[in-house]
Structure formats: C-alpha cells, structure tokens
N, C-alpha and C positions, 0 to 999 in steps of 0.2 A: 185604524190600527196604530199601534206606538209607532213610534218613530227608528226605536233600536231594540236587538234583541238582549233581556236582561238574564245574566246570568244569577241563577238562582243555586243555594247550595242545600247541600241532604245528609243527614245524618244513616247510617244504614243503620234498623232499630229492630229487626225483626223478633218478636217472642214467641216464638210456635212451639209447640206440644206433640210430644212423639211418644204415643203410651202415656205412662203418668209422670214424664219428664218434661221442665220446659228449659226451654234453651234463648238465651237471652244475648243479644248481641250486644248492648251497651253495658251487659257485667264483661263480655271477651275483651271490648275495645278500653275497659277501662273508665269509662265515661264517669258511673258511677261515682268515682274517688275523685276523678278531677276538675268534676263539676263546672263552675262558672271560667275555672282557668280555659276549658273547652269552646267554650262561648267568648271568653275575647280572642281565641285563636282563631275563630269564625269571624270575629270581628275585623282582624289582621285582612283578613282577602278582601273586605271592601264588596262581599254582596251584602243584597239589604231586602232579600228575600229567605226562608230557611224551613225546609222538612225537618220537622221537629216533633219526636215521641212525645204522647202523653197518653201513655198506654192502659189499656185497662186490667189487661193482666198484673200489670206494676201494682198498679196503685189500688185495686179490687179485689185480689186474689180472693176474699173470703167475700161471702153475701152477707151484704146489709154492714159489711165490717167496719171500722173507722177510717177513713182516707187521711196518711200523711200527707201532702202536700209541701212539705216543707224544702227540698230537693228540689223538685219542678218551679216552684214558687222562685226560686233564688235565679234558677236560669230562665226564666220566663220574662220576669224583672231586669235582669241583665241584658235581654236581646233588646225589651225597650228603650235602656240605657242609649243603646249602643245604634239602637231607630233599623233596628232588624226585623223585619214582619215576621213573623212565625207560621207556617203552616199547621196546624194541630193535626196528628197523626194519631188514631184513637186506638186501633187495631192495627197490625203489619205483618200478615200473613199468621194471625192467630184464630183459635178459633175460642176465644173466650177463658176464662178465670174458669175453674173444674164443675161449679154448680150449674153451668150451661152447657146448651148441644145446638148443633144447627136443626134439630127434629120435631123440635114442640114449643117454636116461639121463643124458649127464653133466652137466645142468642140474640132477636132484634129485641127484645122487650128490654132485656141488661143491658142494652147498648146504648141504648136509648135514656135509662135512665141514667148510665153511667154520664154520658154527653151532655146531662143537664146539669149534673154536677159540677161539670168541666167549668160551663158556660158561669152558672150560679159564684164559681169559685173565680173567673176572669173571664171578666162580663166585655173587656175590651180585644178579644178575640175575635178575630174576625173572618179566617181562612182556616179552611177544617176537610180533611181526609178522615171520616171516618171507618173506612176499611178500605186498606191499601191492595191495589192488583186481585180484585174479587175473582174473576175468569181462573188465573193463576192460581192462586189460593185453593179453588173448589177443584183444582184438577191435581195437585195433590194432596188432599186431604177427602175427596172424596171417588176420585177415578184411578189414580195409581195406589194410591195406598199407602206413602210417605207418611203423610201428618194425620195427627188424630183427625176424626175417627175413624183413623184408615179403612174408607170406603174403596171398591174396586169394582162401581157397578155406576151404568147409565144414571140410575135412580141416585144412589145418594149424590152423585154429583151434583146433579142439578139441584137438588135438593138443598147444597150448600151454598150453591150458586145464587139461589135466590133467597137463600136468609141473608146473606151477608148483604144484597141487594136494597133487602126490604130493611136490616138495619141501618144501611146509609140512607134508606128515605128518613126512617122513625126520626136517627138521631138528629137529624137535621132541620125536623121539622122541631122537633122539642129543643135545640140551639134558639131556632129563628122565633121562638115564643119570646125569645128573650133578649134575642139579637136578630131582629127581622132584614138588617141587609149582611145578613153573615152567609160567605162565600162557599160551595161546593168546589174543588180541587180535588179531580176524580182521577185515579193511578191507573194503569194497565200496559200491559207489555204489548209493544209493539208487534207482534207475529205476521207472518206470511207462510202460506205451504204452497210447495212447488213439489211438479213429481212426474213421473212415468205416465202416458196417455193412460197406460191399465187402470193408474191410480187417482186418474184426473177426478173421478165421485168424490172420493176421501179428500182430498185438498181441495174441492168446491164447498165440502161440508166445513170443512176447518177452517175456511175464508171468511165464512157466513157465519160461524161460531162466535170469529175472533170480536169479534163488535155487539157479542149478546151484554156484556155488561153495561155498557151502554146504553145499549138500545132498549134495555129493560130501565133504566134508572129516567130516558125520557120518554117514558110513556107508548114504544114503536112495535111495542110486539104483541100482535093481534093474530086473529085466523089469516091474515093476509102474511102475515112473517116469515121469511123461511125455516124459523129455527121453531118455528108452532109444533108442529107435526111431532118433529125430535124430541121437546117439551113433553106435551103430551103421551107419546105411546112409552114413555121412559117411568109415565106412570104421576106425569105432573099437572094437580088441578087445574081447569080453564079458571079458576075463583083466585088462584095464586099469581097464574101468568096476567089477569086481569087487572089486579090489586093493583099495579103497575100504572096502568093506564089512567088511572081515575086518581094516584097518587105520584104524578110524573114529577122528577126533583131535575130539569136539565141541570149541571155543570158549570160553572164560571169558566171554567179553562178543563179543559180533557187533557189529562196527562200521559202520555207514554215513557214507557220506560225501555231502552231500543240497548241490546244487546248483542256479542258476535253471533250467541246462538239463538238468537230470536226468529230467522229465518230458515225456514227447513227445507228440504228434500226427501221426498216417499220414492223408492225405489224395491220396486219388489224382485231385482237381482239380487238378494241376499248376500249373494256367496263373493261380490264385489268389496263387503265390508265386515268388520271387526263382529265378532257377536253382542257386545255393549250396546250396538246399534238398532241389532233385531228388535223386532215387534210385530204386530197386525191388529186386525179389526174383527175376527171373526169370520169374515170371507176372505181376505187375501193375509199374507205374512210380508212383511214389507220390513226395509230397514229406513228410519227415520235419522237423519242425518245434516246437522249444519249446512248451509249451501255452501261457505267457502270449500270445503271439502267436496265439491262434485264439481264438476266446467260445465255450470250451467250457463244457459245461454240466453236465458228469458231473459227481459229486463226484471231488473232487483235493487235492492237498496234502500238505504234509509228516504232517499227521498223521494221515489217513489211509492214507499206508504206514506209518507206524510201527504202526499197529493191525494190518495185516498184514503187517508182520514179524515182531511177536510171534507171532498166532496161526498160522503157517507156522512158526515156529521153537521159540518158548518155550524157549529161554535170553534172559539178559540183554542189554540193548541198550546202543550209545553213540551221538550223533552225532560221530563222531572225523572231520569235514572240516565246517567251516562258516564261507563265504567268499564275498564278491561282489565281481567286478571292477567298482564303480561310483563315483560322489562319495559323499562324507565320509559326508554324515548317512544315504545309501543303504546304506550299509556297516552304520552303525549302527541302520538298521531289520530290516536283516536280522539281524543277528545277535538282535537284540529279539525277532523274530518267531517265530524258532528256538524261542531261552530259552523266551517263554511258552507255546508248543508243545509242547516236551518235558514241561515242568512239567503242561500240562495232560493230556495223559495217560498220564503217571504218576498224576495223579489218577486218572485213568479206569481204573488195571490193571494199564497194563504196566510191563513192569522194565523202568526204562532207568537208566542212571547217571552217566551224563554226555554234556557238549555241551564240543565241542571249538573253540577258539580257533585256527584253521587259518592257516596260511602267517602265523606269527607274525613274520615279517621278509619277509613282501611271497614273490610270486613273478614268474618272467620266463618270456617266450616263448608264455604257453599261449593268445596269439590266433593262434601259430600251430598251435597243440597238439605244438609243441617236435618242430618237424622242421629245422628252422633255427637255427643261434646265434643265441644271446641273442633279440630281441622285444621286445614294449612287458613295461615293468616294473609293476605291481598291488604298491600297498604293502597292509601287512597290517595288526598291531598295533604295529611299529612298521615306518617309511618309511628304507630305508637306500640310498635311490638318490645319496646323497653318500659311500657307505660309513660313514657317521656316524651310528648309528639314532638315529631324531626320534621319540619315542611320537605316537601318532597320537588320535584323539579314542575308538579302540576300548581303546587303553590303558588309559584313567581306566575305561571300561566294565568292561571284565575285572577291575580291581583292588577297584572296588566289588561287584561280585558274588562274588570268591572273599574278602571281609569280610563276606558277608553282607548285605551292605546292598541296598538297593531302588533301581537305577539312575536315572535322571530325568532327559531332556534335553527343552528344550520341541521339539526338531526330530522326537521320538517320537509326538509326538501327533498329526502330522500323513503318507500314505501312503506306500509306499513307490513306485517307478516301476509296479513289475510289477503294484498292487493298483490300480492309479490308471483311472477306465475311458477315459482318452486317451490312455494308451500305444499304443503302434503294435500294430495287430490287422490282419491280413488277410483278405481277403473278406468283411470289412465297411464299413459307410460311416466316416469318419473321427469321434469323436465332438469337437463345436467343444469348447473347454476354456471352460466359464463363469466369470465372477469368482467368486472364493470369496468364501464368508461369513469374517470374522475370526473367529477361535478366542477368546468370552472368555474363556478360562480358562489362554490360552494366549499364554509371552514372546514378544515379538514380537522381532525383530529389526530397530531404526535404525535407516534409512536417511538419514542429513542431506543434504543437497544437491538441484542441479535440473537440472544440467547434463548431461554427455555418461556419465560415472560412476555418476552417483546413478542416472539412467534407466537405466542396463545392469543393474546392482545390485537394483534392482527386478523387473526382466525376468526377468534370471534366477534371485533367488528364486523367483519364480512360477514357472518351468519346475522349480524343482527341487521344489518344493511345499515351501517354508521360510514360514512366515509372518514377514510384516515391514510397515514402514508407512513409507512415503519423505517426510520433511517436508520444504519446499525452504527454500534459505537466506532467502528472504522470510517465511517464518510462525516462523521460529526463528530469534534473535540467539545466534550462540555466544558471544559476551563478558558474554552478561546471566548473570551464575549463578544468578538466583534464577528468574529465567523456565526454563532448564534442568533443574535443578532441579525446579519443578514438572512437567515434559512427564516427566520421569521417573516422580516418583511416579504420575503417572496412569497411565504406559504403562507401568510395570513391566519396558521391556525385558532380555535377557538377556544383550545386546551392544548397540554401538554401530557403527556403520561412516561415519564423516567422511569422505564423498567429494563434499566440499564446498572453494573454493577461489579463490581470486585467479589465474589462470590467462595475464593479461596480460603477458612479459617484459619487451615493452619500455616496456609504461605503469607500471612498475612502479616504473623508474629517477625518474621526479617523483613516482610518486603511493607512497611511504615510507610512510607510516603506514597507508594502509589496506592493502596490502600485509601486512602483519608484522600486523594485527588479526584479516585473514581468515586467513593460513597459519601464525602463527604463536602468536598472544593466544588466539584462538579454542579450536584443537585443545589444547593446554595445560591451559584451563581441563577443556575435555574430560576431557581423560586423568585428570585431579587430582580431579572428583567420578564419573567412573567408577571408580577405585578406592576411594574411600569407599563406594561401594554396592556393588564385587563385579561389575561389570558388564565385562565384556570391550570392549575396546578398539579400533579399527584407524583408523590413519587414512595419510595417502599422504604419500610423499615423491618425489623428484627425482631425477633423473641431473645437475640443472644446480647440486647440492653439490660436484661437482669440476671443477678446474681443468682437465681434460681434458692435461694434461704425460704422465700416465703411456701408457707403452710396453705396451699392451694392457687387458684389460675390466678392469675397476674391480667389485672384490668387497666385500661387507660393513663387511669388517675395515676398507679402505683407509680415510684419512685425508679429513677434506671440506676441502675449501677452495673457496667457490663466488666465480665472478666477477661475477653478479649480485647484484638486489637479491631476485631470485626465489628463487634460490638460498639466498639469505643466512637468507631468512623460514624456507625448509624447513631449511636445515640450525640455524638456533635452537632450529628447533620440536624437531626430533629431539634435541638435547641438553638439553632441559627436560624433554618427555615422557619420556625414558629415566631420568632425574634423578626424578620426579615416583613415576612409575607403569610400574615395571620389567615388568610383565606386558603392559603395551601391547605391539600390533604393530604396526611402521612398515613401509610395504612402499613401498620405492624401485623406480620406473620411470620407462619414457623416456617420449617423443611417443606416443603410441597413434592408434590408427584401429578405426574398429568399424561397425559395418552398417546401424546406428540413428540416427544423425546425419550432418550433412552440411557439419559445422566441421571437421573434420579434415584431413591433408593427402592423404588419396588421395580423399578425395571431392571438397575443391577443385581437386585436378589434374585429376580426371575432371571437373569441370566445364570447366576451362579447354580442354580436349583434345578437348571435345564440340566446343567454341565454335574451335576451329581456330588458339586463340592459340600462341604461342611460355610454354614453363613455365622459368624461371629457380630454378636450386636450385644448393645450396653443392656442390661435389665434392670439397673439401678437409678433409672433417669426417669421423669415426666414429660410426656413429650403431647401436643397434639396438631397432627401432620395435619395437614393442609391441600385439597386439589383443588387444581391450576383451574379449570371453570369453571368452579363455582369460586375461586378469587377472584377470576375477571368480572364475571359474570355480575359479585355486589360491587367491584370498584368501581364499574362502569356505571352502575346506577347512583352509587354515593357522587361520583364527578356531576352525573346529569342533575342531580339533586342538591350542586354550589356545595356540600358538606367539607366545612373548614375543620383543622384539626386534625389531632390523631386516632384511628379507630383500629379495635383489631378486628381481625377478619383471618378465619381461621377453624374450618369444621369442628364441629362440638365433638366430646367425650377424650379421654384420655387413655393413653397407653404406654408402653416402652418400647424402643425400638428391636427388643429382642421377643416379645408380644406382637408385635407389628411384620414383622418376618414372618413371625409363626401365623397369622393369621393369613399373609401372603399366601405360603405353602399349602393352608388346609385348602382357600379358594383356589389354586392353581391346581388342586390336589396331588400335588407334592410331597413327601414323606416331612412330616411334620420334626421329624429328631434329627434333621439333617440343621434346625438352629440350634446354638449354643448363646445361652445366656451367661453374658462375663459381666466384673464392672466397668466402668465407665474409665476406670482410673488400669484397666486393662486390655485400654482400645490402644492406646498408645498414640493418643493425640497428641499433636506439640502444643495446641491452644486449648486451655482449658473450657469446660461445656457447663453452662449448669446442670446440679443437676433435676433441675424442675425447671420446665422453659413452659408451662401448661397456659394459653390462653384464652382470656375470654373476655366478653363486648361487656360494657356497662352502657354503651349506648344503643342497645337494640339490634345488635347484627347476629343473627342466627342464620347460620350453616347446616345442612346435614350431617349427620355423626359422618364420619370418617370411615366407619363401616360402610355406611351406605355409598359413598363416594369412591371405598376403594370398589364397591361392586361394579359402578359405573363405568370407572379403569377399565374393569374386563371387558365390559357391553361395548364400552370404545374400541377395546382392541379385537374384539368379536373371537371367532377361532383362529385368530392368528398368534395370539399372546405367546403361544410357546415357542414361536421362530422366531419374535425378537421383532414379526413387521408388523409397523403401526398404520392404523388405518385414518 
C-alpha cells in the first residue's frame, strides 16, 4: 500500500437530460469562460491528482458530427503543465447525446466509439471513468423517474444499469487497444440501508444491491449471486448478465462517493415523518429517511462501510466525492471527519488511497437533484457564484494537507451538525440544547458589542457550535490599547468580530467626537493590534458612505462620499483599516431587522400597527434592508473563508421604506392604509439620508430577497408577532 493518503480533487460535471433538456454543470459553475484560469486555480491546492470532464454529450451532441476539442485541449495541456493527472470522466450521470438510449446498444456502442476518439486525440491518458455512479444513475433515470428516460419499473432499471456497465467494459477495452496499461477509476456512492425488523428484507436487498455495479463490471454475478434472481424475473437476459463474466474489466481503484444522505433508514411508522419521506415497495409503505435523522443505534458510518467495501471487493479504495451542502466550518468538519476516517483505517488494513476534494467550484441545482435549471448554488473549494472564484476556507484546508502539514482550525474542535445530539431526530423527544462548557484549549472567537449585532452574533454561533465569548461595549474600551491588549492575551482569540457601534444618525450631527471614537478610533485601533497578533479581523460598515446620486445599487468598487456624520465615521474608519490591516474584512450594510430585538424598523411598525396608529415613512428613497441571520449567517462564513477587504452583504431587491411598512402590514395582515408615504425631506431628520442607499456584491454575495427574509421574521416570531414577544 502507499505510504500516505493522497488527496485528489473533482470537478462536479454532471450533464443529464430531463425530457429534451440538458443541464450542464460546468455552463452553471462557469468553468466554460474561465477555462485554463480554472485549472491553475487547481493548481494553487497542490493536488496532483483531478476528476476531470471530457464529456460526451459536450463534445458529440450530434452523430458522426465534428469534435471541437479545442477547449478541452487547452485544459488538458495545462494540467500536464502543471504535472496534474487527470481522471477522464466520459459520462456523469448522462445518459448519452439524443441519437442514443440505454435500449438497443447504441449507448455502449457510442460510448465506446466516442472513448476511442478520446484516447486517438490524447493518446497519453491514462486514468479513465467512463461512466460515473452507474447504480446511481440507473436508479434515477430508470427506477424513479427523474432523468431521461424517465423509467419507473424493475425492468428499465436494470436495463440502464447494465448498459452503462457494459459501456464501461466496451469503452475501455477500445481505450486499452491503444493504451493497453490505461487505468479503470470506477465511481459509486457509498450506501448502506438500515430499518425496522418488518423491513429488515428491503435493506437486505438494498445491501446486496449496493455493490451490483461492481460486481457486474468484475465478472461476480452468476446463478450463484444474490442479485441473479432480481436480474432475471425483472425481465433481464442470462446472455446479458453473462456477457459480464466472460468480459470482466476489475478496477484500478473502486471509488465511492460518501455523502450526509448516503446512508438510510426504512421505517414503516410513517406517521413519525414529513410526507417528502414517504415511499414503499409494493408490499409494505415505508418512510425512507437519512440515519442522522433517526437515534439509530446500529453501528454506522463511513468507516464501517469502508471496511466492507474492502472485504466485499479487495481491490483498492478512493473517497473520490466528498462534499456537504452546509456553512463554512460544517463544510470543514466534514471534510475533517472523512480525512481522519480514511487515515484511520488504512491503519486498520485496508487499501484506500485517497479522499477526494469534490465539487471543487461549488455545485448547482442538487436540492432539486437537477430536474430543473439552475437551483440553489453550494460553493465548494472555491465560491464562484460571482463568476470570480473566491477560495473558501476548504481552500487553505486542501493546500495544507496536499504539503503535508497537519490542518488546525479552532472551529475543528468543536461538532459537526449531524454529530451534535440536538439536531433534528424524528420520533424522538426534542433534546433542550444546554450551555456549553467553554473549550479551554480552544480560540474562541470575539464578539465585542451589546447591541442588536453582537446578540445575533452570539446566537448564532451557538447554533452553529463555534465557540466564542460576547464582551459588551461596557466591560471593553476599544480606544484603551493596553486594556485590549490584555483581553487578548488572556483570551487568545483567533478572530475578532466588532459589531459594536454609535448607531445614532441624527445624534451624531452634535455629538462628533464620540461618534468618530466609537465608529471610527475604536475599530482602527482594532484592526492595527489584530494584525500584530495574526488575529482575523471584521468589523461593519454602512450604506450611509454614499451620497445616494448614483443611478442604481452602489457595489464595492464605487466611490464613498457620505453626507453624514455617521457616514463620515464609517467611511474614515474603512480607509484607515484598509490602510492599516489589508487582511481585515469590512462588510457594508444597510438598516437590518432581525427576530431578536424589538429597535428595528419592522418591529417598531409592528408595534405601531398593533396600537392602530397612522406609520409615516419616506417613499422617495431606495433602500434595501437587510436581516440580521442571514448577515451573520455570510459573515461568519466570509471570516472562516480569511476574505480581506470590503464586501456588501445585504438581501437582494429593492424598495422604500414606505413600500416596506406597507408590505409589513399586508404580512401582519394589517390595514394596509394605516401607511403614509411622505418625502424623505418630510421625515424631519437632523442628518441628511441618501436618497438611494440600494446595495449590491460585485463579489458574489447573494442573499434572499428581503421578501423572503421578512417572511422568515414571522416564522421566527411564530404566533407571537402580534404581542411584541420574540421567540
């Protein structure tokens, strides 16, 4: 066996077909436009292994048609460059260019020729997937009914199951005519079913299932096989399941791809769970369900199927997929959890040889499992939902490990979601979340302030399980350095978060100096002995830095000119700290509102609108408000992600605040004419406003509209919203 495990990385590429759509993951992530820049950002991480498309739907669509290669060619050339192996991925959960079907051969037969092409065109290739997660693939495209040709029967399943099988023999034997030691790198998802004794049949068949592709690709499934029988009466020739045996292609390396919901639970108490979950078999009705969600108590885990994948297979193992759509540091305990998994048994035995850095530029669609265009986007290692990739905090991870080095982040030490015992479990009581004991051994993360910020900030570290310590601006002077200074050396923190603030615009216009001490002296001195210790940085800024002239949202780059004094403090402070300590992150927003306090402006409309007054707001302004977690919720991820600089952050779409009242009122269902829209110049402020304060990310930060977010508001405040108590 190698002596270390190698981290290898993955491009997520999928091209599947849904009706006469296809949908294309390297047009969503952009890859397309940014071509080779793609690939030395692959380079930057220091693997020297890489899942890499060379698709046939791309490059085939039409039969017999002309193959550009020109694209592929330029990145394929680049990874040699750069002495990066390439995996050739041929197919990825497709089922073919339109002039094929998995029915009548010309699925393996096209596949086959297309791979000679591949081979003909780069003849020094050498590692080859030519159909990614076959099992997978055949069970939604031909068992549910997702993907073309949306099959919903025993029969086509299988039926898809073993074309795509018998095209990974074909092509591979028509590769090795030409590159006779050119490698099989075979994909599948890791599964396991767990379940109710009633159900114990059903997850015995689905155990025995899980390793058909396999087992068919080395030659293992005979009238002696369990999965013969099933084959068979579904209507599948012995001349088909045979073809197998007499054309066995074993594997270089058997890949899995291991997921939160890779593992299940059949439970036929239905009425324990959501209806999403329902299902059955024909004889029993069962709900099919992740095991985190259930207090199962069997043994489970990733590393107990790797111990039987080996002993079922014995050839070498990879995790070639390993990916969570979650926040930052969740991301990065997964991946953690993997690493020390694999590592550990490989101690224990078996051959594995690497863990894969999966959806290395994020993927799109898969909450809806990509039956629809586009979907929510999941960044990867790095975040290119600007088209711009941003490395992300899994970035620094991978780069430290393919060095060799020993990764470290204090967010490590503490659970992931799924390990935590108050995650959401069904058909059990809820467990209360107690205060944690503080980690000594472990940085905390700053919280300065006492206000509407600092409390959200705190909150939801605690949901996210980040340890931190919230000091308020009363037991902490930010202008004292040496009193700072010490609170550091005691706490050791590994950031800083200043969501601490002068927050009064109009008390601001007389009261100048304390102003510009709390927004602007303060955060300065911050940023100036955070970079003397190494200590990451955040602190807030303003929508009220510009003058509000310009003709739509006001991005990063734009220019400040504020016409307060509130303004005035933040836009100094951002040009000191930027001056100061270039790794700070300043993150400009507007007005916010949030669930937890009751100083904001939809909870003082809601008061007023209880009480039956008349609500006066500007309607001559641009405005677009802001909720409090989903600000924390990306600041927290832009800090775990080192992101220097100014970003806005800031729920998408725009409105006025006399629109924004009125849309309070309809959701409170409120008498909608109880607001009055005046100007801005009739509010009777002592500090002038712009009056267009509208922002938005040029660096890829996307928020929920602000409709969506004020709904959430109520979901937070449940049926309580109209008495005022927050939940």
């Amino acid at each position: 066996m190698e002596k270390e495990i190698a981290i290898w990385g993955g491009v997520e590429c999928t091209v599947n077909r849904v009706g006469e759509q296809y949908f294309d993951q390297s047009e969503y992530s952009g890859h397309y436009n940014r071509g080779t820049n793609d690939i030395d950002l692959i380079g930057s991480l220091g693997i020297k292994m890489l899942r890499y498309p060379v698709l046939w739907e791309k490059h085939q669509p039409i039969k017999d048609g002309a193959i550009d290669w020109s694209f592929i060619e330029k990145n394929l050339e680049r990874l040699r460059e750069l002495e990066i192996v390439p995996i050739a991925g041929l197919v990825h959960h497709g089922s073919g260019p339109r002039h094929v079907n998995f029915f009548d051969g010309s699925f393996e037969k096209g596949l086959a020729e297309y791979a000679r092409l591949v081979i003909e065109k780069f003849p020094w290739l050498e590692y080859f997937t030519p159909v990614n997660e076959p099992l997978t693939t055949a069970r939604f495209c031909g068992l549910y009914g997702h993907w073309y040709p949306h099959g919903t029967s025993d029969y086509s399943f299988y039926k898809v199951l073993l074309s795509e099988c018998k095209a990974t023999v074909m092509a591979m034997q028509e590769i090795r005519k030409f590159k006779p030691n050119a490698k099989l790198i075979q994909t599948e998802d890791l599964g396991k079913s767990y379940s109710t004794p009633l159900l114990a049949y059903q997850a015995e068949f689905e155990n025995q299932r899980r390793w058909i592709s396999y087992d068919l690709l080395c030659g293992k499934v005979n009238e002696q096989h369990p999965m013969w029988e099933p084959l068979v009466e579904a209507g599948i020739s012995e001349s088909e399941i045979l073809y197998f045996t007499e054309n066995n292609c074993v594997p270089h390396v058997a890949g899995f791809n291991y997921y939160i919901t890779s593992e299940r639970y059949l439970d036929h108490e239905m009425n324990k769970y959501p209806e999403q979950y329902h299902g059955g078999n024909g004889k029993h009705t069962y709900a099919d369900i992740e095991i985190v969600k259930v207090p199962l108590k069997q043994e489970n885990g990733l590393s107990v199927l790797l111990h039987e994948a080996w002993e079922h297979l014995q050839i070498p193992l990879a995790i070639t997929e390993c990916h969570l759509h979650s926040t930052r540091e969740d991301q990065m305990r997964w991946f953690n959890t993997v690493w020390k998994t694999v590592n550990k048994v490989k101690d224990e035995g078996v051959d594995i040889r690497a863990i894969t850095a999966w959806a290395i530029f994020g993927l799109t669609g898969w909450n809806k499992l990509v039956t629809e265009p586009w979907g929510v986007y999941e960044p990867g290692v790095f975040n290119v939902s600007s088209n711009c990739p941003r490395p992300t905090a899994l970035a620094r991870f991978i780069q430290e490990l393919t060095q060799h080095k020993v990764y470290y982040h204090p967010v490590l030490d503490n659970e992931g979601w799924w390990q935590r015992a108050n995650r959401q479990q069904y058909g059990v009581k809820k467990v209360v979340q107690m205060k944690r004991k503080k980690l000594a051994n472990c940085s905390p993360l700053l919280i300065l302030g006492h206000d509407t910020l600092a409390t959200a900030f705190a909150r939801i570290c605690e949901d996210r399980n980040i340890h931190h310590l919230l000091i308020s601006s009363t037991e902490l002077n930010t202008n004292d350095e040496q009193t700072v200074e010490q609170v550091i050396r005691e706490l050791k923190p590994w950031s800083i978060v200043d969501a601490s603030g002068y927050f009064q615009l109009d008390e601001a216009e007389s009261d100048i100096e304390a102003c510009l001490n709390t927004n602007c002296n303060g955060p300065v001195l911050l940023s100036s002995i955070c970079k003397k210790h190494n200590i990451r940085f955040l602190t807030f800024s303003t929508d009220q830095v510009f003058n509000g002239a310009k003709d739509g949202a006001y991005t990063e780059s734009d220019v400040v000119d504020p016409l307060n004094i509130y303004g005035l403090s933040k836009a100094l402070a951002e040009e000191k700290i930027r001056a100061n300590n270039p790794n700070a992150l300043i993150i400009r927003t507007g007005n916010f509102f949030g669930p937890w306090d009751q100083a904001n402006f939809v909870s003082t409309t809601l008061a007023e609108l209880r009480e039956g007054r008349t609500i006066t707001a500007a309607d001559d302004v641009t405005i677009s408000p802001g909720y409090v977690p989903d600000l924390v919720h990306e600041s927290l991820d832009l800090l775990l992600d080192c992101a220097q600089g100014i970003y806005h952050v800031s729920n998408s779409g725009k409105t006025s605040w006399a629109n924004f009242a009125t849309l309070i009122a309809m959701m409170a269902g409120y008498d909608t004419s109880l607001v009055q829209g005046v100007s801005i110049d009739q509010m009777g402020y002592l500090a002038p406003r712009p009056q267009n304060s509208l922002l938005e990310s040029e660096k890829g930060i996307k928020l929920p509209s602000f409709e969506t977010a004020l709904q959430h508001y109520f979901e937070a405040y449940g049926s309580n919203y109209q008495t005022g108590i927050a939940v």
